[in-house]
C-alpha positions as a Markdown table, in Angstrom:
| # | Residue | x | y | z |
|---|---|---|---|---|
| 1 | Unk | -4.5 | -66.4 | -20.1 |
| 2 | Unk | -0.8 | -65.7 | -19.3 |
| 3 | Unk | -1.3 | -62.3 | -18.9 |
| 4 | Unk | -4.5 | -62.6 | -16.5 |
| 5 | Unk | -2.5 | -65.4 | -14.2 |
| 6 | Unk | 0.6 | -62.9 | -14.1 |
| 7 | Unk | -1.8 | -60.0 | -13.3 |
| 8 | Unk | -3.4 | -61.9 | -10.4 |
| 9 | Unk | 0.2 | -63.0 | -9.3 |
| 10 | Unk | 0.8 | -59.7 | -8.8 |
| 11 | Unk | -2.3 | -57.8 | -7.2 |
| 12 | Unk | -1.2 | -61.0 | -4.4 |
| 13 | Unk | 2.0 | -59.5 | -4.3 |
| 14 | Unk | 0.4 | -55.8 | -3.4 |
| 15 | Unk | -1.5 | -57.0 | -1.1 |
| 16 | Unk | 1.2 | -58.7 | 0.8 |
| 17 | Unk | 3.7 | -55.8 | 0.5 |
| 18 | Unk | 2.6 | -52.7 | -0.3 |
| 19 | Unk | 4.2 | -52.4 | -3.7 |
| 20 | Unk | 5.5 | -53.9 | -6.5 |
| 21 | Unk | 8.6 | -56.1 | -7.0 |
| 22 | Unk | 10.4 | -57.8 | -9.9 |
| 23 | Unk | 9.1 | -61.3 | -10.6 |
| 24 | Unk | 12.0 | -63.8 | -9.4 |
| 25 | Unk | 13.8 | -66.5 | -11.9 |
| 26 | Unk | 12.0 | -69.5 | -10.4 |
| 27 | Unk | 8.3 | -67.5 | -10.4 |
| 28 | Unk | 8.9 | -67.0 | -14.3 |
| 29 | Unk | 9.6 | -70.6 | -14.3 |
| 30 | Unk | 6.2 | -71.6 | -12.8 |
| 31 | Unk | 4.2 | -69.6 | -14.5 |
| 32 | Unk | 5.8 | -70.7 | -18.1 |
| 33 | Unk | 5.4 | -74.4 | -16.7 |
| 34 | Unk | 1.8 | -74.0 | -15.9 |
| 35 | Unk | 0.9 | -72.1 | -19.7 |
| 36 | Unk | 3.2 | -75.2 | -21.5 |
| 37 | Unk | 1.1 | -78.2 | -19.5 |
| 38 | Unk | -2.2 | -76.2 | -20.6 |
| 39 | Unk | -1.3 | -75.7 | -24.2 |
| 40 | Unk | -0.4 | -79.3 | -24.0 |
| 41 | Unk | -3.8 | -80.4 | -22.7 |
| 42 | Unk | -5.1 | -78.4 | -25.2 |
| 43 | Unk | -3.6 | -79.4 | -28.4 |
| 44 | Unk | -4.0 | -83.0 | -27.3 |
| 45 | Unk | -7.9 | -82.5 | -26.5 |
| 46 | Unk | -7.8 | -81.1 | -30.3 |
| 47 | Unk | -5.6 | -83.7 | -31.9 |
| 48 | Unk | -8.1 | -86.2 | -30.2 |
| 49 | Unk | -11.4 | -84.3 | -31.6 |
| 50 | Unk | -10.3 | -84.6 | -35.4 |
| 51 | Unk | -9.3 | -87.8 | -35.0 |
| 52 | Unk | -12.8 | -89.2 | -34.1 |
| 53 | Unk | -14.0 | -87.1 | -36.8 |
| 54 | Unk | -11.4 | -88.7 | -39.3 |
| 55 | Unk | -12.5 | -92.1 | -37.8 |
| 56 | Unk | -16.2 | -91.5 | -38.2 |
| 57 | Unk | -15.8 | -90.2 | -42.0 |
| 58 | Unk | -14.1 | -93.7 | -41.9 |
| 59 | Unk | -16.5 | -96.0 | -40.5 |
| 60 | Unk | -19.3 | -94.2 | -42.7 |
| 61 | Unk | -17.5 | -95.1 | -45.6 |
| 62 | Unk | -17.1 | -98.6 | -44.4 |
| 63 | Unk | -20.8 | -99.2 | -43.8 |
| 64 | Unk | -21.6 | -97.8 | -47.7 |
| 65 | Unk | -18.9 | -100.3 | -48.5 |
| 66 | Unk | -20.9 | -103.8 | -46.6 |
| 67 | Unk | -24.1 | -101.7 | -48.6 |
| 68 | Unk | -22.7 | -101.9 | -52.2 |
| 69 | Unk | -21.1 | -105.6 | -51.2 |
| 70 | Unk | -24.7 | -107.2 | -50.5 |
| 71 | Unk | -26.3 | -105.0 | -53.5 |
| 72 | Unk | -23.7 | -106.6 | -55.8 |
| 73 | Unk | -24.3 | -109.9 | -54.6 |
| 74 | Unk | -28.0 | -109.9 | -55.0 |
| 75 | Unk | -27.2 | -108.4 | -58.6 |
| 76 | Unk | -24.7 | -111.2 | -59.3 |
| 77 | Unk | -26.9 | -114.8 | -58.0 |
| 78 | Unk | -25.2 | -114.4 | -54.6 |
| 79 | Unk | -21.8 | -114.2 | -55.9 |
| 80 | Unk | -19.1 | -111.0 | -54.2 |
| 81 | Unk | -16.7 | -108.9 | -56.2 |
| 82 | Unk | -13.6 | -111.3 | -57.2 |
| 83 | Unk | -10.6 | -110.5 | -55.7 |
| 84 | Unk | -7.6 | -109.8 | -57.7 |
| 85 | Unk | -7.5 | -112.9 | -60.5 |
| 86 | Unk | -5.4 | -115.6 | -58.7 |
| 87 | Unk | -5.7 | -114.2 | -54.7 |
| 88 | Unk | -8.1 | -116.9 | -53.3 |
| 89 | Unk | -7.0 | -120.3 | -55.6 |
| 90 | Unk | -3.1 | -119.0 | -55.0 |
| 91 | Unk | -2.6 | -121.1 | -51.7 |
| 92 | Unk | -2.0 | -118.0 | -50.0 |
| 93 | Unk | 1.4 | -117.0 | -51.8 |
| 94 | Unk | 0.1 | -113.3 | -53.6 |
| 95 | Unk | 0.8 | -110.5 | -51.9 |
| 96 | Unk | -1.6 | -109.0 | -49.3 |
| 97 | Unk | -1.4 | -105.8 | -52.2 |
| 98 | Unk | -3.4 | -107.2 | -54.1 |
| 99 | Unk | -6.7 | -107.0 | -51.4 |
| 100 | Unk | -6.1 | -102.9 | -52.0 |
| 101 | Unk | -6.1 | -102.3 | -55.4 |
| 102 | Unk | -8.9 | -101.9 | -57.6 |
| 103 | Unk | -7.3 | -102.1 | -60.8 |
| 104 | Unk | -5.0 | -100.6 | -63.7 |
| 105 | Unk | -4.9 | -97.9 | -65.6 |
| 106 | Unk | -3.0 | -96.1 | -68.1 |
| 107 | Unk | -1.3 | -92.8 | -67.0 |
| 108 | Unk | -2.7 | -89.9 | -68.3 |
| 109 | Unk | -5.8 | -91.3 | -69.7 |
| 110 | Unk | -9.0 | -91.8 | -67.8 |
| 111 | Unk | -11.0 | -95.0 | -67.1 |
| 112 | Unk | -9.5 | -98.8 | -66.7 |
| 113 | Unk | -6.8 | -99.9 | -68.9 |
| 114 | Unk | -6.7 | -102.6 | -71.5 |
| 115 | Unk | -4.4 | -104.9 | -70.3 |
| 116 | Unk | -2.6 | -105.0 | -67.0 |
| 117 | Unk | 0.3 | -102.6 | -68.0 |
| 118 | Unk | 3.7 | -104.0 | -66.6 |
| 119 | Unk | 2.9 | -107.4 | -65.2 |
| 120 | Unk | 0.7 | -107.8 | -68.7 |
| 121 | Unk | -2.7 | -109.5 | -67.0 |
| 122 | Unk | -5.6 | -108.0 | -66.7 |
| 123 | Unk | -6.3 | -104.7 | -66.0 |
| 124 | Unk | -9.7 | -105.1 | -63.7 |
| 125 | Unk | -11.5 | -103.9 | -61.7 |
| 126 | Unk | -11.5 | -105.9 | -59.1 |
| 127 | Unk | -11.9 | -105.8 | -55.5 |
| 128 | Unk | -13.6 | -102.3 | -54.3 |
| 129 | Unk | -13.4 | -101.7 | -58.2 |
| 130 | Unk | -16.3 | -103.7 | -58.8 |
| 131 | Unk | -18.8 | -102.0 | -56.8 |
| 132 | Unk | -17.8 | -98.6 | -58.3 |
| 133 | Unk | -17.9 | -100.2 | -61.8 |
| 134 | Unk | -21.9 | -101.7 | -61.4 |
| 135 | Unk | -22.8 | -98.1 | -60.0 |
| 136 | Unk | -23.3 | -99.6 | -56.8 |
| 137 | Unk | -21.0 | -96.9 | -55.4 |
| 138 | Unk | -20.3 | -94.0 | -57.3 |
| 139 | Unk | -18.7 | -91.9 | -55.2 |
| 140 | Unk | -15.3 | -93.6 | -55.6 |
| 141 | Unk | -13.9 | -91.0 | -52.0 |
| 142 | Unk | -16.2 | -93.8 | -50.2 |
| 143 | Unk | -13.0 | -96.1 | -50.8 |
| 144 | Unk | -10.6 | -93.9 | -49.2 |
| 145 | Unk | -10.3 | -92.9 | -45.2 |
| 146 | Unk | -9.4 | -89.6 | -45.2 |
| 147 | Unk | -6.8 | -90.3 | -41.9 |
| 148 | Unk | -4.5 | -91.7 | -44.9 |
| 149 | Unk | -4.0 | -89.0 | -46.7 |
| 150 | Unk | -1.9 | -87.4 | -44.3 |
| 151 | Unk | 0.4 | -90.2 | -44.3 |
| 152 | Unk | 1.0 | -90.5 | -47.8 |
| 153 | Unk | -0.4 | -88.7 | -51.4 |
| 154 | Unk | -0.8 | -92.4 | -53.3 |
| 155 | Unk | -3.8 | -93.3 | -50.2 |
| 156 | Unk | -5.8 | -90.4 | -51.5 |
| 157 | Unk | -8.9 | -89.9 | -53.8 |
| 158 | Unk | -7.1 | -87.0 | -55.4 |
| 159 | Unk | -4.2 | -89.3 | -56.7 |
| 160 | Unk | -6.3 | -91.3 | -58.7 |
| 161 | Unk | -8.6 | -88.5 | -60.2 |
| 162 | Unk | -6.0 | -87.0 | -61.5 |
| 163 | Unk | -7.1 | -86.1 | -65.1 |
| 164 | Unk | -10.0 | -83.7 | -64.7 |
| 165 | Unk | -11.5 | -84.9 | -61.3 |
| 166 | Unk | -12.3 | -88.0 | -62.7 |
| 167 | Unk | -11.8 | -91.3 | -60.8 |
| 168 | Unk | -9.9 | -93.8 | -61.8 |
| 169 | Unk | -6.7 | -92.0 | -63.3 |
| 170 | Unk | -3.6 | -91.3 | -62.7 |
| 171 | Unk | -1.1 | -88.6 | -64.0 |
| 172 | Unk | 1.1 | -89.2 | -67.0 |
| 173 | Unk | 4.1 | -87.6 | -65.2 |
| 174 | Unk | 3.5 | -90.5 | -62.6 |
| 175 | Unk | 4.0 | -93.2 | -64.7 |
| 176 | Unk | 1.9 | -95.0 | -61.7 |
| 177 | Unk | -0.8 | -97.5 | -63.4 |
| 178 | Unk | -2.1 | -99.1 | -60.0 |
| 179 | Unk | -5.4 | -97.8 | -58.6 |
| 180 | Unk | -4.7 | -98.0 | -54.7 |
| 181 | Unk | -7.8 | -98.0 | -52.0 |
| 182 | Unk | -7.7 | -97.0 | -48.9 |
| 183 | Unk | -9.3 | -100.4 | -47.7 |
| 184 | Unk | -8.1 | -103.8 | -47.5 |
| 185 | Unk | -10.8 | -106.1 | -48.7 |
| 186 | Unk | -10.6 | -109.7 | -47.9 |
| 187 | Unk | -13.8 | -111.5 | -47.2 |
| 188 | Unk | -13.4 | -114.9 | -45.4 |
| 189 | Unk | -15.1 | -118.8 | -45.9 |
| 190 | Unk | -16.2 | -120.9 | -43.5 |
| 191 | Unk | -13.1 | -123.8 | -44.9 |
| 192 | Unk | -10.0 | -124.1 | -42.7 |
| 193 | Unk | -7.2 | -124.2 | -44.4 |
| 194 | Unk | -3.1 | -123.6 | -43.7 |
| 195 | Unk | -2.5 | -120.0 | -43.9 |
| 196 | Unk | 0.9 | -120.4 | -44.1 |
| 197 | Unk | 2.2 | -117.6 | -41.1 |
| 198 | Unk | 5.1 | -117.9 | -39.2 |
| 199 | Unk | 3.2 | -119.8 | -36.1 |
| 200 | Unk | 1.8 | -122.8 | -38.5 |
| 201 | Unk | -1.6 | -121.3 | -37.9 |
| 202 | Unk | -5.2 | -122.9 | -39.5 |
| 203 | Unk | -8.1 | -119.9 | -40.3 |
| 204 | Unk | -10.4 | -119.4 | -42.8 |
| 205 | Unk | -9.7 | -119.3 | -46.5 |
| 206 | Unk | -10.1 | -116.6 | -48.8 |
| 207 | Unk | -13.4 | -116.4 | -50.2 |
| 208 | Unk | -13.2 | -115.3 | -54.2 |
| 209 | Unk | -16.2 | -113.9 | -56.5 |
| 210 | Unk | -16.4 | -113.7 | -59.4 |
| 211 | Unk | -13.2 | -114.4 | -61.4 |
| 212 | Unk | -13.1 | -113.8 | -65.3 |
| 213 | Unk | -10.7 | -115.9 | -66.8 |
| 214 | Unk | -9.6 | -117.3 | -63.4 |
| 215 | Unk | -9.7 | -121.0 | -62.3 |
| 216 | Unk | -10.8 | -120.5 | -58.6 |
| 217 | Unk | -14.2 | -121.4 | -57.5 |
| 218 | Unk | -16.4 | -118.8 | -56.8 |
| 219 | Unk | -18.0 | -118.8 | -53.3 |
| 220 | Unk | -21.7 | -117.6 | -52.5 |
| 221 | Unk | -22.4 | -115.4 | -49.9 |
| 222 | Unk | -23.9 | -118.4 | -47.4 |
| 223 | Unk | -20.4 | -119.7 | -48.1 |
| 224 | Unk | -18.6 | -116.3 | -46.1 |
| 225 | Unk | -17.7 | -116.8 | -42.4 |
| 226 | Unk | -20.8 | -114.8 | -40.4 |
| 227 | Unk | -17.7 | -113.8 | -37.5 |
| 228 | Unk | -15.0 | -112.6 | -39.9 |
| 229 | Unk | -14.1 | -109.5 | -41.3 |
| 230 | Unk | -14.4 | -108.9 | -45.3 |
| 231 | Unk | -12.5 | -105.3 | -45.3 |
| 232 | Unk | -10.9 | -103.4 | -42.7 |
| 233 | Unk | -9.1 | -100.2 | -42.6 |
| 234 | Unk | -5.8 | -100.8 | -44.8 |
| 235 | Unk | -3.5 | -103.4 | -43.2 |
| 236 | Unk | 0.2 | -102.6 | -44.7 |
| 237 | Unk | 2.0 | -101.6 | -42.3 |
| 238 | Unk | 2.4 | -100.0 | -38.8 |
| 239 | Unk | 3.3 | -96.7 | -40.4 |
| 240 | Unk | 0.2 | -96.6 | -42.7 |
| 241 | Unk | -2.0 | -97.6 | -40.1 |
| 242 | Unk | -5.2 | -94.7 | -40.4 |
| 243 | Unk | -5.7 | -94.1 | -36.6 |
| 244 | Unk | -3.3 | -92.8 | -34.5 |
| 245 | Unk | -3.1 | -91.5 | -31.6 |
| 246 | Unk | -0.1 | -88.8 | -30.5 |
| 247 | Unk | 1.8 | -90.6 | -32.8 |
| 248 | Unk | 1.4 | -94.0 | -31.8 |
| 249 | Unk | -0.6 | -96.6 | -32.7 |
| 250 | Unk | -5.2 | -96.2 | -32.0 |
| 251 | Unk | -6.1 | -99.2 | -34.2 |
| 252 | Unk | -8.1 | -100.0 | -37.2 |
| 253 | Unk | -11.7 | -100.3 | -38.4 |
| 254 | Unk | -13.1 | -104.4 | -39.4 |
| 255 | Unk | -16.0 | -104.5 | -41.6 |
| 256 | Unk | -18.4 | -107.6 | -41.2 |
| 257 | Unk | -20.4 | -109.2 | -43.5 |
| 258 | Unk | -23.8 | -108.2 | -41.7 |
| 259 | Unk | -22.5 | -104.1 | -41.9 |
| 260 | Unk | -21.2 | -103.8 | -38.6 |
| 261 | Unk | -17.9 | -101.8 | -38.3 |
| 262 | Unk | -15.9 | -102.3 | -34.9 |
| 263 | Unk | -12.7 | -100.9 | -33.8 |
| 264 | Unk | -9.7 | -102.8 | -33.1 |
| 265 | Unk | -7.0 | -102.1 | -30.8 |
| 266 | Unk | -4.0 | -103.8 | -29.1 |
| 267 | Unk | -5.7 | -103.0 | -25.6 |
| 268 | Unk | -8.6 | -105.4 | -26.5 |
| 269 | Unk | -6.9 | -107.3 | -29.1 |
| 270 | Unk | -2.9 | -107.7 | -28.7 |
| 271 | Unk | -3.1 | -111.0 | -30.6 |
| 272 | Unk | -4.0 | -109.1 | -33.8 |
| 273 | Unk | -0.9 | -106.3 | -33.2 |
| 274 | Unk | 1.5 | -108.2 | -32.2 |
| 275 | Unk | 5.1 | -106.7 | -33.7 |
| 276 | Unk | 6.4 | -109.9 | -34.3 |
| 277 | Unk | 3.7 | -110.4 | -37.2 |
| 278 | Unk | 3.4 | -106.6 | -38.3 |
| 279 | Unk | 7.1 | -106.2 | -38.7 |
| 280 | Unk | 8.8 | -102.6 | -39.3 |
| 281 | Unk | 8.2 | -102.2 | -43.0 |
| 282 | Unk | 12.2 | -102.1 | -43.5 |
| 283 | Unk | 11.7 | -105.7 | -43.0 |
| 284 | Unk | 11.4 | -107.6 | -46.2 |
| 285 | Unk | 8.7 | -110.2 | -44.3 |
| 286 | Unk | 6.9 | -107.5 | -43.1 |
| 287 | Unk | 2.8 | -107.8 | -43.3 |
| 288 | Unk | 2.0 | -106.0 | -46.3 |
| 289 | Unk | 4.9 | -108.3 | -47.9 |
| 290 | Unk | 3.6 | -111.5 | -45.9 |
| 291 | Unk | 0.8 | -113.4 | -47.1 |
| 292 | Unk | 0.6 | -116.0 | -44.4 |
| 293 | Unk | 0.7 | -112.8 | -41.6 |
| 294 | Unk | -1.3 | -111.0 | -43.5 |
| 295 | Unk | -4.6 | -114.2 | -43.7 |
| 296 | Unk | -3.8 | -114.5 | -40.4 |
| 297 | Unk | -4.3 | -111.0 | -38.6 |
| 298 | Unk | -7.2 | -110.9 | -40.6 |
| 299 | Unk | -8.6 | -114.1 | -39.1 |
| 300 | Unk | -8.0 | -112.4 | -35.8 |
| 301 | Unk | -10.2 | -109.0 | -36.3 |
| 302 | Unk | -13.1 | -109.4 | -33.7 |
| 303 | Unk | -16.9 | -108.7 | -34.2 |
């Protein structure tokens, strides 16, 4: 392309003159402006391209997500895949962790572990775990959005199939015995209840399962809040957010109860992104490390 433009700039050149004349300083200039703005156009048209691919891959896995959560609750009298033991009857103090991870297991072996390794509960599954435990998903990649594996190696499917392909496992020479997903999953009752966030705010309670060996009550799916999410694209952080966009910011995926998938973004919900309750992630209080943030952003995702 550079050498066509240059070529044409110079038949102009013969035309006006007669001959042929050394290009000036400030002509080079031009012509390397114009090549730079059109790669530019170019790479971002690509960047932009994969993305929505990524983001597709993404909400297809999120829609065979909402397909294994109804299939489990028909299975199980009504009843959805527990949360980690503890999350819903907590009063909001766990960790907003614990909607992401699907269980333990014991580095360098396949399959769940015993026990729950180094904070000695249980070992799971739980949350997405569940539905790849009953067979109602197999494919554990389903619970992983392939935009996060270029942020970070522990958001991958390959991470936890460590030991010959097969998921979940982890390598010895990690010494890592959490099963990360690449989804938050937090369905939400119809009950109103102090979420505990830094405005004071009232939204819906956590809605458990089924908890072994737990004391929370189990809520039935007539129980779940028609107009709020049950899993969205993980919410951690800003810098682990899965869609971005040139390097800032595009938004995140919200799952709801009846299968539908719709994006969220700080155009057409600011509420939801607001910095003051996503918080750099060198903040100790920030939302992956904020329960009461954390039930509340969720609360916010629109359908």
């Amino acid at each position: 392309m550079k050498k066509s433009f240059l070529n044409q700039v110079a038949a102009a050149r013969r035309w006006q003159t007669g001959a042929v004349r050394a290009f000036t300083f400030t002509e080079l200039l031009v012509v390397l402006a114009i090549v730079a703005t059109l790669a530019a156009v170019f790479l971002s048209a690509s960047f932009t391209t994969k993305e929505r691919t990524l983001r597709a891959e993404c909400v297809s896995n999120l829609r065979q997500i909402a397909t294994g959560w109804n299939m489990y609750q028909r299975d199980y009298n009504e009843m959805m895949p527990c949360h980690w033991p503890g999350y819903a009857s907590s009063g909001g103090t766990s960790n907003p962790w614990r909607t992401y991870e699907a269980g333990r297991v014991q580095p360098g072996l396949t399959g769940w572990a015993l026990n729950g390794g180094d904070f000695g509960g249980p070992a799971g599954p739980w949350n997405l775990g569940l539905l790849f435990a009953t067979k109602l998903i197999p494919n554990a990649r389903v619970f992983y959005c392939p935009s996060l594996a270029r942020i970070s190696i522990t958001r991958s499917y390959d991470y936890y199939a460590a030991i010959s392909n097969s998921w979940p496992s982890t390598s010895l020479l990690s010494g890592d015995d959490i099963v990360r997903t690449g989804y938050s999953y937090f369905p939400q009752g119809r009950k109103q209840v102090q979420l505990g966030d830094s405005g004071g705010h009232l939204g819906p309670a956590a809605a458990s399962g089924i908890c072994p060996g737990d004391n929370c009550t189990p809520l039935r799916q007539n129980d779940i809040d028609p107009n709020k999410s049950i899993a969205t694209d993980l919410v951690n952080n800003t810098a682990t957010l899965s869609h971005r966009a040139s390097g800032s910011v595009a938004g995140l995926n919200a799952l709801f109860p009846d299968g539908r998938v719709v994006f969220q973004n700080a155009r057409s919900n600011p509420q939801a992104f607001d910095p003051l309750l996503w918080k750099s992630s060198t903040d100790t209080t920030y939302i992956g490390n904020n329960p009461g943030n954390f039930r509340y952003v969720m609360s916010l995702w629109q359908p």
